[in-house]
TORTIMI-430526 format. One line per 8 residues: for each residue x, y negated, z negated of N, C-alpha, C. Coordinates in pm, whole numbers, plus 50000, padded with zeros to 5 digits. Atoms other than C-alpha are relative to their C-alpha. Layout:
<rs>
X Y Z X Y Z X Y Z | ...
</rs>
This chain:
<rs>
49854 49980 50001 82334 26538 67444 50052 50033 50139 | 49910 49897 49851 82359 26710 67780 49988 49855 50083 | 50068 50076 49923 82186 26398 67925 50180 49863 50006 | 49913 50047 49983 82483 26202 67800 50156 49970 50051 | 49921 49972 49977 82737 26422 67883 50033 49951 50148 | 50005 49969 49860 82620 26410 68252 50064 49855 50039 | 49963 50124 49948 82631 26000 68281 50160 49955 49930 | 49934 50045 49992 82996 26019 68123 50113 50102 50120
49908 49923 49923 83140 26279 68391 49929 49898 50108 | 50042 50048 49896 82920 26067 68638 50114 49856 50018 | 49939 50093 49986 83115 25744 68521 50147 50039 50029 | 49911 49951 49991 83422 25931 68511 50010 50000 50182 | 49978 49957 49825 83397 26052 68911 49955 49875 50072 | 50019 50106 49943 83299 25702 69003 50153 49909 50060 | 49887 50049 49915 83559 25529 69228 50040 49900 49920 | 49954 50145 50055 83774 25208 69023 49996 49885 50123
49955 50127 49906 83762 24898 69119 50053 49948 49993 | 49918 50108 50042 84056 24782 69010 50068 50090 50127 | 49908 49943 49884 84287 24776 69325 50144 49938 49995 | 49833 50040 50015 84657 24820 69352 50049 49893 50055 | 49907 50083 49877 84874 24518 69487 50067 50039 50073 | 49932 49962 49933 84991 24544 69763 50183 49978 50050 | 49851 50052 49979 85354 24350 69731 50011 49991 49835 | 49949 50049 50085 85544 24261 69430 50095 49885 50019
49902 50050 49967 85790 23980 69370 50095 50075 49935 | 49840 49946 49995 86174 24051 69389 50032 49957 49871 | 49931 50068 50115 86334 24025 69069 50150 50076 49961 | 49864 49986 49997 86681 24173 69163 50054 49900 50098 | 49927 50097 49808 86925 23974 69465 49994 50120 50063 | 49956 49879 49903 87035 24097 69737 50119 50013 50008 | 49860 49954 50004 87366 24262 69750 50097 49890 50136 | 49917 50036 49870 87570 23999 70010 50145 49949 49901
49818 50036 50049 87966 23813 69971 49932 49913 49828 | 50027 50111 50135 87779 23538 69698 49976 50147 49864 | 50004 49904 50091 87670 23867 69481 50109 50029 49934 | 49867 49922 50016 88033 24014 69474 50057 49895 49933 | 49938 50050 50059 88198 23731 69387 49898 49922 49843 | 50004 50015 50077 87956 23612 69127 49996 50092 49892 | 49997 49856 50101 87965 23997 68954 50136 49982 49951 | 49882 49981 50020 88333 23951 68968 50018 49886 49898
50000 50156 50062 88330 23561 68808 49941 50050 49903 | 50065 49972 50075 88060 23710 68571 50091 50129 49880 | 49925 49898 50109 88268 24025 68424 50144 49922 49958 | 49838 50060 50046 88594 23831 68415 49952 49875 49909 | 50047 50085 50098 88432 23574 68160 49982 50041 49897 | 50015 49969 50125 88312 23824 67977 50080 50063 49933 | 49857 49912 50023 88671 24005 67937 50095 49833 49930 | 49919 50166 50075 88815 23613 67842 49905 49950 49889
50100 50030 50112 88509 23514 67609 50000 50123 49890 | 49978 49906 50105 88577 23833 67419 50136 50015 49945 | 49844 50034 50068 88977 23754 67347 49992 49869 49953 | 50015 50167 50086 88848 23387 67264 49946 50017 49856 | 50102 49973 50150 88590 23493 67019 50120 50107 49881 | 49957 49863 50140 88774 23831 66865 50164 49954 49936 | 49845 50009 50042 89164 23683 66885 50048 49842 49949 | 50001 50126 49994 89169 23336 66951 49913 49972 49898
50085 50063 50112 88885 23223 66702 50027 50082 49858 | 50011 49926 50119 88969 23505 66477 49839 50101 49889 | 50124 49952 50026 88638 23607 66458 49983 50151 49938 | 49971 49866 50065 88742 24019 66413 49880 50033 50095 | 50077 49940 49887 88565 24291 66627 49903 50002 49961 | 50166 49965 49947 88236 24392 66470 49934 49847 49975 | 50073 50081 49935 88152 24044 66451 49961 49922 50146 | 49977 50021 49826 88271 23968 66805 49873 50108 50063
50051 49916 49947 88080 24289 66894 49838 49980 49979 | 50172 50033 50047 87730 24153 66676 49975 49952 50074 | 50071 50125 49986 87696 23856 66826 49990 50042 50192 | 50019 49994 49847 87754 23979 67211 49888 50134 50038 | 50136 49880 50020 87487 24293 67118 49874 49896 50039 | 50131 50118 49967 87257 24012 67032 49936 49897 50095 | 50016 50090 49938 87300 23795 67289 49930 50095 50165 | 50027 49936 49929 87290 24086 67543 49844 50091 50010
50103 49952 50010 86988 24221 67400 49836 49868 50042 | 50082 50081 49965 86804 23881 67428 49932 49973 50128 | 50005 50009 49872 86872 23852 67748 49952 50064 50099 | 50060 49864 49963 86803 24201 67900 49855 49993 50028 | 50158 50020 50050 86448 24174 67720 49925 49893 50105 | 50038 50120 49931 86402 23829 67916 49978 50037 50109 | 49993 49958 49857 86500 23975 68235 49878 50119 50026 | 50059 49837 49969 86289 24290 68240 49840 49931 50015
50152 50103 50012 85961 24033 68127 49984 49918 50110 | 50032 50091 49874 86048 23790 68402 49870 50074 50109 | 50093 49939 49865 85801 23794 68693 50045 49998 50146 | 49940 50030 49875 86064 23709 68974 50142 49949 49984 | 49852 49982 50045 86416 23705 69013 50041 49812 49954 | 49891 50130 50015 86590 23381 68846 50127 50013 49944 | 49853 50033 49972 86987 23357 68923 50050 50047 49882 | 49943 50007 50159 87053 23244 68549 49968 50109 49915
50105 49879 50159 86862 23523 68308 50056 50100 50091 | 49881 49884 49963 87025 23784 68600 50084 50011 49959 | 49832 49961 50083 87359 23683 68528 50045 49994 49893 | 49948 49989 50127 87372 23621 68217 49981 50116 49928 | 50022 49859 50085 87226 23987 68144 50166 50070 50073 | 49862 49938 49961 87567 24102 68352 50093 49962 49968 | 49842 50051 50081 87801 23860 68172 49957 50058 49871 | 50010 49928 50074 87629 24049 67910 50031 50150 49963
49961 49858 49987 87666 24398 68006 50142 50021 49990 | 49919 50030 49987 88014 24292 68061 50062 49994 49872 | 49945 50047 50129 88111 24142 67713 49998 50139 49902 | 50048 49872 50101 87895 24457 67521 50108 50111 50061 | 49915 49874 49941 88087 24714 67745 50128 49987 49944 | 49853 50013 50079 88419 24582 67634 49998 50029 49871 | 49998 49997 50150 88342 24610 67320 49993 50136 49977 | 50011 49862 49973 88201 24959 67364 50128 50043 49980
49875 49929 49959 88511 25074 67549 50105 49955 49921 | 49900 50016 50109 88744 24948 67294 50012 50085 49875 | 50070 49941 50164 88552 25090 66972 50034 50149 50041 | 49939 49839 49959 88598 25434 67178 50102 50043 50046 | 49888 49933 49932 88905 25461 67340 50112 49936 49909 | 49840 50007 50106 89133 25291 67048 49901 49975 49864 | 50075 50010 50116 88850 25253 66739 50043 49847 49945 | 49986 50173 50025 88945 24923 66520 50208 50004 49990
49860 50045 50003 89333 24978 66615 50013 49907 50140 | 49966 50089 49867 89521 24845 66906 50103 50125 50085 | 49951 49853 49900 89643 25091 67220 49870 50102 50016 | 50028 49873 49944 89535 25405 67355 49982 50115 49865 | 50051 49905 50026 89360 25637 67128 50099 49998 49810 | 49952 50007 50154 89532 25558 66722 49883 50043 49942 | 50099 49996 50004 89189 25564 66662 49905 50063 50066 | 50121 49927 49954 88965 25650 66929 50027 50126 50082
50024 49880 49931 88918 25895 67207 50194 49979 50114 | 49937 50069 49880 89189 25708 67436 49953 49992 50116 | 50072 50091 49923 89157 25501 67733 49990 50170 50124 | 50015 49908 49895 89170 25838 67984 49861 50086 49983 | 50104 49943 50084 88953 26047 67777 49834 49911 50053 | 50125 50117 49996 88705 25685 67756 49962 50024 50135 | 50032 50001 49841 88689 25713 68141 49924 50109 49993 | 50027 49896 49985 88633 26067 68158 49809 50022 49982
50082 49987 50107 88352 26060 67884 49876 49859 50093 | 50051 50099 50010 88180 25731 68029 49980 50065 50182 | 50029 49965 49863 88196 25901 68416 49876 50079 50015 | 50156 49868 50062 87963 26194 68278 49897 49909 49981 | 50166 50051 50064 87719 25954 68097 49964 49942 50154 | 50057 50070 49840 87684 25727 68453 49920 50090 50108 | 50009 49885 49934 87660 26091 68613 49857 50053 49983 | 50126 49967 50118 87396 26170 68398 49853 49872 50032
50106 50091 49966 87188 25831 68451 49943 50003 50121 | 50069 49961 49829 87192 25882 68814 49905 50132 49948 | 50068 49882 49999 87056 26212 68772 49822 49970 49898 | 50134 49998 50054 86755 26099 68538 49982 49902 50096 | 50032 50077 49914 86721 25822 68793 49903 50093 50127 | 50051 49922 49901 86658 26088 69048 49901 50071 49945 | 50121 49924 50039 86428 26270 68850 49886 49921 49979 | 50127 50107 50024 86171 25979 68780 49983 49930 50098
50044 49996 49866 86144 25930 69142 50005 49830 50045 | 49922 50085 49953 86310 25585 69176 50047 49961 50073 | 49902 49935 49881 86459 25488 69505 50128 49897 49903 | 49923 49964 50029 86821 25457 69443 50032 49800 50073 | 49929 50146 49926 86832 25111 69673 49980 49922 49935 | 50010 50078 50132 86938 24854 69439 49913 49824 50062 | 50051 50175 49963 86782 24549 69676 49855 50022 49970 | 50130 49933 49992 86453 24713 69654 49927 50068 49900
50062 49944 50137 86380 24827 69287 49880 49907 49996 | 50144 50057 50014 85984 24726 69246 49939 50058 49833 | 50066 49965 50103 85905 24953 68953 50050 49948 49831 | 49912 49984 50108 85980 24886 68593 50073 50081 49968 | 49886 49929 50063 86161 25187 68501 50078 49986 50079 | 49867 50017 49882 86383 25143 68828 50046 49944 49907 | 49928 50166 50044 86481 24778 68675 50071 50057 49840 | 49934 49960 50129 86570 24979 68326 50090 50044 50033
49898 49948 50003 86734 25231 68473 50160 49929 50079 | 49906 50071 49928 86953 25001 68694 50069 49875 49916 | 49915 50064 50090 87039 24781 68396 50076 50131 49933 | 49921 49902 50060 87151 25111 68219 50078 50057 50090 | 49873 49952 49898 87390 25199 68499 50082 49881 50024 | 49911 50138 49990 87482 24822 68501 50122 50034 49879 | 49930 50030 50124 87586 24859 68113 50098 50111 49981 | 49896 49850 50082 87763 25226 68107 50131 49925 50150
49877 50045 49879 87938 25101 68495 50098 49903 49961 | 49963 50119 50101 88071 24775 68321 50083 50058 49886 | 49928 49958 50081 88191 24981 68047 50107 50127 50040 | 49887 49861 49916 88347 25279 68253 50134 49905 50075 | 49902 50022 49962 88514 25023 68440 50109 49882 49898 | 49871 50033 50128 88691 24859 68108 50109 50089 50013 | 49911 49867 50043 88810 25207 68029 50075 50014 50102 | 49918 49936 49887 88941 25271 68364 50126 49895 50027
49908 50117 50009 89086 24938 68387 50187 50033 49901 | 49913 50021 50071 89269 24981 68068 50126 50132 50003 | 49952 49908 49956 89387 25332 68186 50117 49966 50112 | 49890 49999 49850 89564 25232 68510 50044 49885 49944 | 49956 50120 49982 89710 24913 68355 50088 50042 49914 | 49944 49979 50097 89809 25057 68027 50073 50138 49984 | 49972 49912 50037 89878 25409 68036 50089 50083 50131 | 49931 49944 49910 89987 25467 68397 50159 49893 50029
49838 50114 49979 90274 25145 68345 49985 49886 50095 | 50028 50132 49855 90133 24922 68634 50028 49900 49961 | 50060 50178 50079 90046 24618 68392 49894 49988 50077 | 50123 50053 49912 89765 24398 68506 50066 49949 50126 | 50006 50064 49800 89911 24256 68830 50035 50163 50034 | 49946 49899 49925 90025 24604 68918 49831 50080 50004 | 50093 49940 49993 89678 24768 68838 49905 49893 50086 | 49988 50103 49967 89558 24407 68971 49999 50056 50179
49966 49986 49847 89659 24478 69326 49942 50162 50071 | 50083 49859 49951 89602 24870 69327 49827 50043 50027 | 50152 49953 50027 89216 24800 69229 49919 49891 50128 | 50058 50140 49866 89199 24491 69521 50014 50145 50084 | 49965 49926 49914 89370 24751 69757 49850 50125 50028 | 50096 49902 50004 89090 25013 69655 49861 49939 49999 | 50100 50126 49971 88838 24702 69688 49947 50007 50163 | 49954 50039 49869 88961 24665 70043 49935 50149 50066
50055 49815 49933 88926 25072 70163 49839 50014 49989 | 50137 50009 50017 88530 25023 70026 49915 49950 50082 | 50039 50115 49888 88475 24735 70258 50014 50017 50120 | 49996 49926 49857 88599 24923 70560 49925 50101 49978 | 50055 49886 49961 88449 25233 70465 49879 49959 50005 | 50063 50046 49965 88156 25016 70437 49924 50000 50177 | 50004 49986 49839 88180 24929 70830 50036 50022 50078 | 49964 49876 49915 88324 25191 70935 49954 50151 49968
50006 49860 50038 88222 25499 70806 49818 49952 49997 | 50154 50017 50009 87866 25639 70752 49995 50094 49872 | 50032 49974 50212 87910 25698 70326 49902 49930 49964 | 50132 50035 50048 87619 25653 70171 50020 49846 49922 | 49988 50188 50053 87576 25225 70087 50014 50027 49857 | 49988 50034 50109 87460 25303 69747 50111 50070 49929 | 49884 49948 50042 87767 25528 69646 50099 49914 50047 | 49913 50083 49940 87975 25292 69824 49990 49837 49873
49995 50100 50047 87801 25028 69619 50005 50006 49837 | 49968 50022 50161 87845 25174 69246 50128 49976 49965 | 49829 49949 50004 88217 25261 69337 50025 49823 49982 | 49930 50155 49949 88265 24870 69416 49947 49949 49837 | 50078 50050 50094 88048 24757 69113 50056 50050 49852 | 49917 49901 50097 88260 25002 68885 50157 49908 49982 | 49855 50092 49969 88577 24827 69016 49993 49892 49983 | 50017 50119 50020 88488 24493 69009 50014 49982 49863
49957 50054 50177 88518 24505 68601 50138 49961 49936 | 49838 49980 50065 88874 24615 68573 50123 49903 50103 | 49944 50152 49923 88964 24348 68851 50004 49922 49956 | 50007 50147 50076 88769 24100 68655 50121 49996 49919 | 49898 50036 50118 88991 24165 68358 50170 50011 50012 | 49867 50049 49935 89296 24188 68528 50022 49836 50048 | 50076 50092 50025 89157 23855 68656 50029 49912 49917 | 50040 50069 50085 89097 23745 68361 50146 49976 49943
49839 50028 50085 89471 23813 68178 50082 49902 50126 | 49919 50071 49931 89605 23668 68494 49986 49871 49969 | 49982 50124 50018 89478 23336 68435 50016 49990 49825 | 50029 50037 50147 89467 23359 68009 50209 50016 49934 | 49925 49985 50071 89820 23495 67982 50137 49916 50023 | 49932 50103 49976 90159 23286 67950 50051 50010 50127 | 49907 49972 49884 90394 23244 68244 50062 50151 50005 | 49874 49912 50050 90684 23459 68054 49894 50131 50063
50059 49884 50023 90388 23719 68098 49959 50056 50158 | 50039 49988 49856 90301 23691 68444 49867 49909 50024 | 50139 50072 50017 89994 23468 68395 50027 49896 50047 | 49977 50123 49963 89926 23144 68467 49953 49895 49902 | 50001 50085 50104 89908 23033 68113 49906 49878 49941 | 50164 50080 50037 89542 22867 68089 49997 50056 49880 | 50024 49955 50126 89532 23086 67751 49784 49982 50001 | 50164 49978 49973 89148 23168 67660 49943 49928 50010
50089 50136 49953 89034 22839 67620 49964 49906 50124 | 49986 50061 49890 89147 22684 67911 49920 50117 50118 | 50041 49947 49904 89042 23027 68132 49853 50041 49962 | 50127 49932 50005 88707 23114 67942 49918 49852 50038 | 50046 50164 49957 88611 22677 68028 50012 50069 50123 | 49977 50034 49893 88721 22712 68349 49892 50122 50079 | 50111 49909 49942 88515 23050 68456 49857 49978 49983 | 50088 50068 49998 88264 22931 68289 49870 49890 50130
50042 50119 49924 88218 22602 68470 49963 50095 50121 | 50000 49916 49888 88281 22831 68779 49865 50037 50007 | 50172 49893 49947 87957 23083 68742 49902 49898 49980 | 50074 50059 50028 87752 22788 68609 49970 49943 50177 | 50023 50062 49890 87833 22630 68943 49965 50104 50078 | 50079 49903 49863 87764 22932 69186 49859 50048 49946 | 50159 49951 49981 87439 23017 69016 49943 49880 49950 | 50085 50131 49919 87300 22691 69060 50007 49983 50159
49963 50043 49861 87408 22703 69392 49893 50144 50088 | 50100 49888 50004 87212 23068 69407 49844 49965 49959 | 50152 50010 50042 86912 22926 69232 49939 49896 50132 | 50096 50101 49844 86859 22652 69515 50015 50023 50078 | 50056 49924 49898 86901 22891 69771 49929 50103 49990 | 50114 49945 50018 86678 23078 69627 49857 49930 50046 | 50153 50098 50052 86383 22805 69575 50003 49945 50134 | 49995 50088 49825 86495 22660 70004 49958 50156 50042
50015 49862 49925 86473 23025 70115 49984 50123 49898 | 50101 49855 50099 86218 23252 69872 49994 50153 50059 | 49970 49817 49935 86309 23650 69852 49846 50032 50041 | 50151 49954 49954 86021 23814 70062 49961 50103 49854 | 50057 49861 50136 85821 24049 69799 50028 50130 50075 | 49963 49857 49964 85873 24400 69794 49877 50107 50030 | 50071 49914 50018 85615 24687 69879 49953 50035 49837 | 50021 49969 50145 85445 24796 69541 50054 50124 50026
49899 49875 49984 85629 25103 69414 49889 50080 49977 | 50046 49861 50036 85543 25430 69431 50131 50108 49996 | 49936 49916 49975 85701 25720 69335 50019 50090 50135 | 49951 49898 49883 85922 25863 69637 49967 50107 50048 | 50047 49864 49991 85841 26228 69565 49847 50001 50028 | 50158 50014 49940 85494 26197 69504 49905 49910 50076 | 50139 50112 49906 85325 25879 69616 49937 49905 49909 | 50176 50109 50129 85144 25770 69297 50078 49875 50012
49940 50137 50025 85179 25426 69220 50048 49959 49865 | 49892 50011 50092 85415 25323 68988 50010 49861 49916 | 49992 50136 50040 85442 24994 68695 50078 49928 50065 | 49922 50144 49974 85564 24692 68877 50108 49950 49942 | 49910 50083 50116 85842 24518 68721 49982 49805 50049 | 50060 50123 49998 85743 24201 68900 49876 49927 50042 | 50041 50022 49980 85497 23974 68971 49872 50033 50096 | 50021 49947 49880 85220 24120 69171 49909 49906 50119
50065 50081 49930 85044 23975 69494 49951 50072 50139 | 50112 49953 49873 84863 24031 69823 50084 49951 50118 | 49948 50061 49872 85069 23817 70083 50152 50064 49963 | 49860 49923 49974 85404 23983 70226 50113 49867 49986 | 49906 50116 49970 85558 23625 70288 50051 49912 49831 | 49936 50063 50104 85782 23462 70052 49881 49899 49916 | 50059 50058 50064 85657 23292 69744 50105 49921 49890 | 49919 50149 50020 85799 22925 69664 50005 50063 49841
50029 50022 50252 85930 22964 69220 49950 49874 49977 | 50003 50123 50076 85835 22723 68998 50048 49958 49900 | 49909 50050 50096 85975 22521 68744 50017 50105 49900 | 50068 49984 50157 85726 22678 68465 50021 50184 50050 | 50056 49829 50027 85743 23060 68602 50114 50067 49907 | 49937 49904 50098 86037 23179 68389 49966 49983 49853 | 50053 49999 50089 85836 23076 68095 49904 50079 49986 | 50124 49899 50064 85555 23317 68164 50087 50151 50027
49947 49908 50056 85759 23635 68006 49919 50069 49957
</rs>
């Protein structure tokens, strides 16, 4: 007995030979102008594809709300399995986060009425309530030793937690949206212009100031929703209204076509000019090494996709 004990503390204190990789592949972008405007193209689709489906088709909310759960959940799942970033399965998890958030922020800040709070919490309240939870994600973010830089997430839980700040940000900035459009009197071109204007101050304080990028870059990523859907009514609603009278069909086609075309145009500058891999993660604080979320490998230098790699999930 003792004899056995000895050769399993012996195997035990024996060195592994399984060795860490030293790179991973990238399976976020990188934050440049093509990002911004396809986040913006991407939430404003999903603010027009959710008045097509729930008003226009007649569809009614919790089925409007099933079917963009499901679609968002498919997707997510896909993305998190990938082994390297592809364009399409990104954005479509953010025209996802996008669609679900609206839905969210509706169900809470007016329940199954119409306006500011008949039903739910109202749209000020919704903000309030949806600032905390984001508040809150950062903060478990920081505790599971994550870095915070969104070009540079390597680990899996990063890549969770940075979709779950995608999906509550997306939904904070509904609520906020519907706050400054609806409750402070602006309308959408008036909230419309105030949320470009506060677009604009980001982008200087950007390169001018020395505010921290990634606070600089949730604030923008927050805003970009309630633009989209300002955005979005601008082109869906009539003239009389201030719109430009595409109505949903005509503006949820036309955005459409739009993101289809810039992330093809993203995927083959991807596949001409391959993201370098990332360091394997380790936790910040301590050091250990941390699950991958993509692909892992040995060479630092870019690695060409292939047709067949978003099939191995």
């Amino acid at each position: 007995m003792a004899t056995g004990s000895g050769k399993t503390v012996q195997m035990l204190e024996q060195p592994s030979s399984h060795r860490e990789p030293k790179y991973v592949l990238r399976k976020l972008p990188q934050v440049t102008l093509l990002f911004w405007v396809l986040k913006t193209v991407a939430v404003t689709l999903g603010e027009t594809a959710g008045d097509l489906l729930g008003i226009t088709f007649r569809l009614g909310y919790v089925t409007t709300a099933c079917l963009f759960l499901a679609f968002f959940l498919v997707v997510v799942v896909a993305q998190v399995r990938a082994r390297r970033f592809h364009p399409a399965l990104y954005w479509a998890v953010v025209l996802g986060t996008s669609m679900v958030g609206t839905e969210i922020s509706d169900f809470m800040n007016r329940g199954f009425g119409h306006g500011s709070a008949p039903d739910g919490v109202g749209y000020a309240w919704g903000a309030v309530i949806l600032t905390i939870l984001l508040v809150l994600v950062f903060l478990l973010w920081l505790r599971t030793g994550q870095t915070y830089d969104v070009e540079n997430i390597s680990s899996r839980t990063g890549e969770i937690l940075y979709w779950t700040a995608i999906l509550v940000s997306n939904t904070l900035g509904t609520s906020s949206g519907d706050w400054l459009s609806d409750d402070t009197g602006l309308g959408f071109r008036g909230a419309f212009l105030v949320i470009a204007g506060i677009m604009l101050l980001i982008v200087a304080a950007h390169y001018l100031t020395t505010i921290n990028g990634t606070v600089l870059f949730w604030l923008a990523f927050v805003l970009t929703r309630p633009l989209g859907a300002a955005g979005g009514d601008s082109l869906t609603k009539s003239v009389a209204q201030g719109g430009l009278g595409w109505g949903t069909v005509g503006g949820t086609a036309a955005l459409c076509g739009l993101l289809v075309v810039l992330t093809a145009y993203q995927t083959w500058h991807v596949r001409s000019h391959p993201l370098a891999p990332l360091p394997a993660p380790v936790d910040r604080r301590t050091g250990r090494p941390q699950r991958p979320n993509g692909a892992p490998t040995d060479s630092p230098t870019p690695v060409r996709a292939r047709p067949h790699d978003i099939a191995q999930l």
